[in-house]
VMD Tcl script that builds the backbone (N, CA, C; Angstrom):
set m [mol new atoms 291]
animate dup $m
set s [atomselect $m all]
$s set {name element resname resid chain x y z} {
  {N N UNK 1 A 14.962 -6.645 -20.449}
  {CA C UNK 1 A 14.512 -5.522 -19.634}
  {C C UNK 1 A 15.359 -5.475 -18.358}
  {N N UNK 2 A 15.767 -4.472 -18.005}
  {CA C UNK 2 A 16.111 -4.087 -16.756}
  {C C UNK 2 A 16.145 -4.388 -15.386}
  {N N UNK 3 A 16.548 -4.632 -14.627}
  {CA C UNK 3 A 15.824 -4.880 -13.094}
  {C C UNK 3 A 15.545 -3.463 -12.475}
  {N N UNK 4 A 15.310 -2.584 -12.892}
  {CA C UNK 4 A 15.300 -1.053 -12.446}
  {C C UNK 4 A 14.001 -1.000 -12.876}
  {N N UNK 5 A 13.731 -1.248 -14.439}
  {CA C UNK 5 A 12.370 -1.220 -14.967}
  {C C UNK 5 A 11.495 -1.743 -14.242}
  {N N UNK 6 A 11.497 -2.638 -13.512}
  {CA C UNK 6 A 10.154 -3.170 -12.610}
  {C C UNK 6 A 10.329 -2.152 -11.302}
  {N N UNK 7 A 11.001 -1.533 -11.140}
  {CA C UNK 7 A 10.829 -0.579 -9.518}
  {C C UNK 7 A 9.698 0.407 -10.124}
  {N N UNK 8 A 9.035 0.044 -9.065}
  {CA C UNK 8 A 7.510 0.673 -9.120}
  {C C UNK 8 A 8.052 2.216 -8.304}
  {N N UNK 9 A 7.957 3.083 -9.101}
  {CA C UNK 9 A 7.349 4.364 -8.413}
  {C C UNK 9 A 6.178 5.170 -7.399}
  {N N UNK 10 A 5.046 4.045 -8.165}
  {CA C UNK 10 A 4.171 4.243 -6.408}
  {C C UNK 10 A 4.219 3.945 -5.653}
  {N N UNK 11 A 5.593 2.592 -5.195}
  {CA C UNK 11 A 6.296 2.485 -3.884}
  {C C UNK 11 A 7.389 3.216 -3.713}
  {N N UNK 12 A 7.656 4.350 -4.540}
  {CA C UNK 12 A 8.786 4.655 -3.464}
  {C C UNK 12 A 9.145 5.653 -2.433}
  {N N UNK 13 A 7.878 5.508 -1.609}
  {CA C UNK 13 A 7.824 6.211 -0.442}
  {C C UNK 13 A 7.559 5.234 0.712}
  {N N UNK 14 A 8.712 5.438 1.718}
  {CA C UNK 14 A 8.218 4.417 3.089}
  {C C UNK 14 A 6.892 4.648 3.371}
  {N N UNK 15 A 6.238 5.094 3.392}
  {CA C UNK 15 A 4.830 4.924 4.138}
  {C C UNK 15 A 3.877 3.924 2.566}
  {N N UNK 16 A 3.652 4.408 1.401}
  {CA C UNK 16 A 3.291 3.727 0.056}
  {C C UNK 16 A 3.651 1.842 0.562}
  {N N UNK 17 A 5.156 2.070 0.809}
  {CA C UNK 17 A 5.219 0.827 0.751}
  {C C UNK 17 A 5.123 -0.043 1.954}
  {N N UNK 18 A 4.717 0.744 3.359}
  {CA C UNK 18 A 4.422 0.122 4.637}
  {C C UNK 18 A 2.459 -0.084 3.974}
  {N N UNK 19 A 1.629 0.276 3.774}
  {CA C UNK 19 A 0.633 0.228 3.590}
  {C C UNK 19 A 0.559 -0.960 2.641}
  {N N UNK 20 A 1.472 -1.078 1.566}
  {CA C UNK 20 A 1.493 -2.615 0.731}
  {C C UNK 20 A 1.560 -3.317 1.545}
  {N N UNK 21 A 2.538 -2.965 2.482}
  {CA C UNK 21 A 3.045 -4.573 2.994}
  {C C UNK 21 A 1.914 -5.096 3.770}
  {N N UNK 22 A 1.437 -4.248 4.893}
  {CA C UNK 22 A 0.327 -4.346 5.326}
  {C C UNK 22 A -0.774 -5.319 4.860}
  {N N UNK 23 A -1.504 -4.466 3.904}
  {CA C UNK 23 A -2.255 -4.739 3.276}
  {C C UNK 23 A -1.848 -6.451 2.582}
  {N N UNK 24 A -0.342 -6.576 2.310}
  {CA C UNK 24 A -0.349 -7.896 1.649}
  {C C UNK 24 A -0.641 -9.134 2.524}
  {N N UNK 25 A -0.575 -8.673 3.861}
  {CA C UNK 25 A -0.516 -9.898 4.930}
  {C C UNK 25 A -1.826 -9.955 5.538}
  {N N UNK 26 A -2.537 -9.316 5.339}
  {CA C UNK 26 A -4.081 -8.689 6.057}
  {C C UNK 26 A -4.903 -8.634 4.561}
  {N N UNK 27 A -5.819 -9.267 5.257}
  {CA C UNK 27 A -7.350 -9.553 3.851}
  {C C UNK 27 A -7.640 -7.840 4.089}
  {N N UNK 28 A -7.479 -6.986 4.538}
  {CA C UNK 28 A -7.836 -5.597 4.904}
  {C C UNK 28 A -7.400 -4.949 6.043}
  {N N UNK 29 A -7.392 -3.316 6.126}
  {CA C UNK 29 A -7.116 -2.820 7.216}
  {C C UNK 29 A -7.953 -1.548 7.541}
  {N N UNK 30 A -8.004 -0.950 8.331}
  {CA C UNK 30 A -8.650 0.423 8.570}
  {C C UNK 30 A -7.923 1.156 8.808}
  {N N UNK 31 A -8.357 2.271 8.195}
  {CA C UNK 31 A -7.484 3.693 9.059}
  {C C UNK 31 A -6.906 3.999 9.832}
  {N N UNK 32 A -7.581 3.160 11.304}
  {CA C UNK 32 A -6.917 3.801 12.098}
  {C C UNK 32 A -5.712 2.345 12.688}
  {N N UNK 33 A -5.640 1.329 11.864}
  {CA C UNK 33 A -4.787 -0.059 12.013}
  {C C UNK 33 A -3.703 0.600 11.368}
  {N N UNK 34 A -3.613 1.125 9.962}
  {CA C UNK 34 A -3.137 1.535 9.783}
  {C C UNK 34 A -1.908 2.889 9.772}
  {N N UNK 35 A -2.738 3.655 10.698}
  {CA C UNK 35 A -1.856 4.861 11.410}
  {C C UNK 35 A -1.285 4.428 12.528}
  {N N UNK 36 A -1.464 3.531 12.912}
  {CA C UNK 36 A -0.964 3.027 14.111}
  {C C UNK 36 A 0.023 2.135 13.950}
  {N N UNK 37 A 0.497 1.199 12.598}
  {CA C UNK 37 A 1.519 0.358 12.568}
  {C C UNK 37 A 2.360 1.514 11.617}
  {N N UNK 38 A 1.506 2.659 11.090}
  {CA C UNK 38 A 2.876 3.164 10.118}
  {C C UNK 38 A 3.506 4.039 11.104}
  {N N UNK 39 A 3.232 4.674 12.302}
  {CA C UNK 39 A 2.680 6.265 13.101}
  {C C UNK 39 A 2.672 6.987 12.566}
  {N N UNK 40 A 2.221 7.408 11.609}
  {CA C UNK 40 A 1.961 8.926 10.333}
  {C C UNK 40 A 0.490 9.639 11.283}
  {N N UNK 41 A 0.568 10.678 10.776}
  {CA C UNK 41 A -0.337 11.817 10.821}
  {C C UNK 41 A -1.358 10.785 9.918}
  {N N UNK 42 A -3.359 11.819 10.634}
  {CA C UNK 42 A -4.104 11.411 9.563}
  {C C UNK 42 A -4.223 11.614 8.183}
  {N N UNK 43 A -3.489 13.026 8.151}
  {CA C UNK 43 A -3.348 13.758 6.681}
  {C C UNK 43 A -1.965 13.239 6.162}
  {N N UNK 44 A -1.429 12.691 6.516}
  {CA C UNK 44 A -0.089 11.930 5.413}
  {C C UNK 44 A -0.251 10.718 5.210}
  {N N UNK 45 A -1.011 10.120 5.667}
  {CA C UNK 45 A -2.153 8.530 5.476}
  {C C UNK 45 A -2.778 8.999 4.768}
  {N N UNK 46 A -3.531 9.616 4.296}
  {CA C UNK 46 A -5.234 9.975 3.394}
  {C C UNK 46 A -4.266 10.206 2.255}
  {N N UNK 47 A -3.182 11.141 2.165}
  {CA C UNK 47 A -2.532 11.582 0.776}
  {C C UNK 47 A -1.953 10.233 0.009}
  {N N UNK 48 A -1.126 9.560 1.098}
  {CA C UNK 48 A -0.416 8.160 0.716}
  {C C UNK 48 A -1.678 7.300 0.501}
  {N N UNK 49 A -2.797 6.882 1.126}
  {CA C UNK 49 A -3.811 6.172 0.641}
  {C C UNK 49 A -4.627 6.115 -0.953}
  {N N UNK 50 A -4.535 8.119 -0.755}
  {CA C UNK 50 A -4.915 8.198 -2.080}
  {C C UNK 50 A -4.340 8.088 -3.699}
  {N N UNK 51 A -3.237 8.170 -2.841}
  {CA C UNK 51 A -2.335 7.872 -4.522}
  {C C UNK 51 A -1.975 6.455 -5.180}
  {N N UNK 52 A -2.190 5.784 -3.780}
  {CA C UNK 52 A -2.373 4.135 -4.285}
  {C C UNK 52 A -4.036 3.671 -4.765}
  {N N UNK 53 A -5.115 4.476 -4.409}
  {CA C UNK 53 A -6.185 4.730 -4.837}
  {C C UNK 53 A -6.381 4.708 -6.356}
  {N N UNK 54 A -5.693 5.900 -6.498}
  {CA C UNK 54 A -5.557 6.620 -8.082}
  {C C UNK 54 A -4.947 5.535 -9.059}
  {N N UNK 55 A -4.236 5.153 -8.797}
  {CA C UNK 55 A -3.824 4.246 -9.749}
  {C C UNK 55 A -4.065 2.754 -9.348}
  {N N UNK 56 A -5.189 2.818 -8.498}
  {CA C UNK 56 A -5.816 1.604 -8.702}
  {C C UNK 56 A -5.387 -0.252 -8.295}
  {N N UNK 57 A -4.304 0.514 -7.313}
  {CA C UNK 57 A -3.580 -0.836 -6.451}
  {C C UNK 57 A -4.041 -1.195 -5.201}
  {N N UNK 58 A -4.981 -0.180 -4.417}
  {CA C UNK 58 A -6.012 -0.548 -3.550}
  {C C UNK 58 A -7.234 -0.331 -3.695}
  {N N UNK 59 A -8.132 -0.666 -2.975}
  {CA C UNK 59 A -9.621 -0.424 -3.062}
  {C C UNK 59 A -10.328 -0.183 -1.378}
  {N N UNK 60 A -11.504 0.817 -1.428}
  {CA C UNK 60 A -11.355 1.379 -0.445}
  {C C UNK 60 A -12.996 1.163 -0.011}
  {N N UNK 61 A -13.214 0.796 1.116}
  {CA C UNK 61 A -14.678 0.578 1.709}
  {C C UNK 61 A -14.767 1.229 2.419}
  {N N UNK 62 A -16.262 1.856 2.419}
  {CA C UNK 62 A -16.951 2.910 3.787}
  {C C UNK 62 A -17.673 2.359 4.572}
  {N N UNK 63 A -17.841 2.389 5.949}
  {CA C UNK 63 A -18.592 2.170 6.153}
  {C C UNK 63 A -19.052 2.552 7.236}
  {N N UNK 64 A -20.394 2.276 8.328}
  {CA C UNK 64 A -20.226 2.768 9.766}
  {C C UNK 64 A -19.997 1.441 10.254}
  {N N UNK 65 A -19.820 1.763 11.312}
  {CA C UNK 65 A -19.767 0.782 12.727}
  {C C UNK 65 A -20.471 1.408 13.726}
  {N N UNK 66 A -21.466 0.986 14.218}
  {CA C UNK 66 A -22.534 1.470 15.168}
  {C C UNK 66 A -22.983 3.337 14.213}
  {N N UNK 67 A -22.139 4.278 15.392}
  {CA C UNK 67 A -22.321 5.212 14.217}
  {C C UNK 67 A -21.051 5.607 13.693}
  {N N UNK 68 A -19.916 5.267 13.956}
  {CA C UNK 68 A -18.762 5.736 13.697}
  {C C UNK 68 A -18.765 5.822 12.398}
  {N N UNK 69 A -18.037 6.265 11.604}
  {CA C UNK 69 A -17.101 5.601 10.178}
  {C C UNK 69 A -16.172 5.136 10.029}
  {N N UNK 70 A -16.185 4.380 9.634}
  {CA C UNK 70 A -14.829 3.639 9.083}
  {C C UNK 70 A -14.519 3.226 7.681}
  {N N UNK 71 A -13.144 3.324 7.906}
  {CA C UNK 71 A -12.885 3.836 6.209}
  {C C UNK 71 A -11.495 2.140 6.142}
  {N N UNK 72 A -11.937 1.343 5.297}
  {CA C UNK 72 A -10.875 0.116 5.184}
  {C C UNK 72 A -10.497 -0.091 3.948}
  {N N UNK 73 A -9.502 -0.626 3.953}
  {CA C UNK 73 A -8.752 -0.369 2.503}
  {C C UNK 73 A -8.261 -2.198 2.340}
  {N N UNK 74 A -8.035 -2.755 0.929}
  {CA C UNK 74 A -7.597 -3.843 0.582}
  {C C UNK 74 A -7.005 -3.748 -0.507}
  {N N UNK 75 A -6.269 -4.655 -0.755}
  {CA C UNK 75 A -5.005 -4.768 -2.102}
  {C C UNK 75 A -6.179 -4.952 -3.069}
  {N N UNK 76 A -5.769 -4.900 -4.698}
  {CA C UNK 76 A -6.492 -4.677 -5.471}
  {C C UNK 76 A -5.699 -5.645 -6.208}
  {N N UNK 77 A -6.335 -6.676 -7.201}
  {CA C UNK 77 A -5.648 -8.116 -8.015}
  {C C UNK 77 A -4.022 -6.926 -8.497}
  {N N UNK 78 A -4.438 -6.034 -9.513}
  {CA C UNK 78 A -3.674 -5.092 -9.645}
  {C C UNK 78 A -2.550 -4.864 -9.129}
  {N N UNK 79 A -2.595 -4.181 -7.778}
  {CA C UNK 79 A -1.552 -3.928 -7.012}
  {C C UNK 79 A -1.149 -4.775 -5.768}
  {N N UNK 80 A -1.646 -6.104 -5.881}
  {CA C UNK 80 A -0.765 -7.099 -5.407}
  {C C UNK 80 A 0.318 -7.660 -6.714}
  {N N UNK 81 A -0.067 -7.658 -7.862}
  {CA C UNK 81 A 0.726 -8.158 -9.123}
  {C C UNK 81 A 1.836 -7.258 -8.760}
  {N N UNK 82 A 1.624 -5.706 -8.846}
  {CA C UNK 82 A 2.080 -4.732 -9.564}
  {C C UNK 82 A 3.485 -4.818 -8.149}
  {N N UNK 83 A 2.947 -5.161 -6.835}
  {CA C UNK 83 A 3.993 -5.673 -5.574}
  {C C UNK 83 A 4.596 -6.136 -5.456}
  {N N UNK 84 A 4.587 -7.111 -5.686}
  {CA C UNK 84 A 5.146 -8.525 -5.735}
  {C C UNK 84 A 6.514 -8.634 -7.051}
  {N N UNK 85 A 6.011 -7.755 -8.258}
  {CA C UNK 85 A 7.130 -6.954 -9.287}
  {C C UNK 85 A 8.125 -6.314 -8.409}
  {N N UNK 86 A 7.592 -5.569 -8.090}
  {CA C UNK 86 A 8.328 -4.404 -7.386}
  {C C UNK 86 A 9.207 -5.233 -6.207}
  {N N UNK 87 A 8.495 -5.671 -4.912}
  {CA C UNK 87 A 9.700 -6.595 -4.206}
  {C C UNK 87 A 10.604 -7.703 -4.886}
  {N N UNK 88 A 10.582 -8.084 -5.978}
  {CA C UNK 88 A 10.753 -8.971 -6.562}
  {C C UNK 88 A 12.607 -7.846 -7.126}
  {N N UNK 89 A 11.811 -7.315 -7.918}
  {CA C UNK 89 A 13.055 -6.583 -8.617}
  {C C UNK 89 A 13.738 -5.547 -7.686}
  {N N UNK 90 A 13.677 -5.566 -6.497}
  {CA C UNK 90 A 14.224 -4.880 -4.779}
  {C C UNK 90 A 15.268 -5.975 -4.500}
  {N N UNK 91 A 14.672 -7.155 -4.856}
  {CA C UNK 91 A 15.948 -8.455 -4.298}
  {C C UNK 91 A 16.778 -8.485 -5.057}
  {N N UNK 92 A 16.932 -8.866 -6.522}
  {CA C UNK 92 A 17.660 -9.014 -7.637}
  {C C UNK 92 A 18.480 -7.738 -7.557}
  {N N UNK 93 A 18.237 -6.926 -7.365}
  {CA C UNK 93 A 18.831 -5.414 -7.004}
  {C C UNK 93 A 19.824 -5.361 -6.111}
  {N N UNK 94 A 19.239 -6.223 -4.868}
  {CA C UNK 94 A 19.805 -6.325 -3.599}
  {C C UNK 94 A 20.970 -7.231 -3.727}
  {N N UNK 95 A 20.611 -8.415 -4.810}
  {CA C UNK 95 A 21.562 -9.728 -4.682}
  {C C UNK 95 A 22.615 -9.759 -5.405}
  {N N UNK 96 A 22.866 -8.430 -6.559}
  {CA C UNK 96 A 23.427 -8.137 -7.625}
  {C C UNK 96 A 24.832 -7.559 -6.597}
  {N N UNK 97 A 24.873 -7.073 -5.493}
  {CA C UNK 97 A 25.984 -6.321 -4.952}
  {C C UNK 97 A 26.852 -7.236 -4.319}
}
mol reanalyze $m
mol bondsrecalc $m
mol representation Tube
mol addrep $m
């Protein structure tokens, strides 16, 4: 197989893959931890959140805080595997030149 074949497509957007990384070093993050280390808009966070959602590489908790909401997100067994592929076959890629 390829080293191309493991490049994950639901990372290949800088923000997709600032939210992995995130998420890989942090047991969790929130919304607004998150808009703040990527600086994205709230609506280009929610779209990028949700598509790592959809296919099931994060997982997403509601909740309040006093009355606020808060919305926190964590890697999923899934899409830490499916990461760790993906940076993996980014180096071999990288080391090949």
């Amino acid at each position: 197989m390829s080293i191309i074949n493991n490049i994950n497509k639901a990372f290949d957007h800088r923000i997709r893959l600032g939210i992995m990384s995130i998420l890989m070093v942090n047991e969790y993050a929130d919304f607004k931890m998150l808009k703040e280390l990527l600086d994205v808009t709230d609506g280009n966070l929610a779209s990028h959140t949700k598509a790592l959602e959809k296919v099931e590489y994060i997982k997403v908790e509601k909740q309040f805080i006093g009355r606020k909401p808060n919305t926190r997100y964590a890697t999923t067994k899934l899409g830490e595997q499916e990461f760790k592929k993906h940076i993996n076959a980014l180096e071999k890629l990288i080391n090949k030149q």
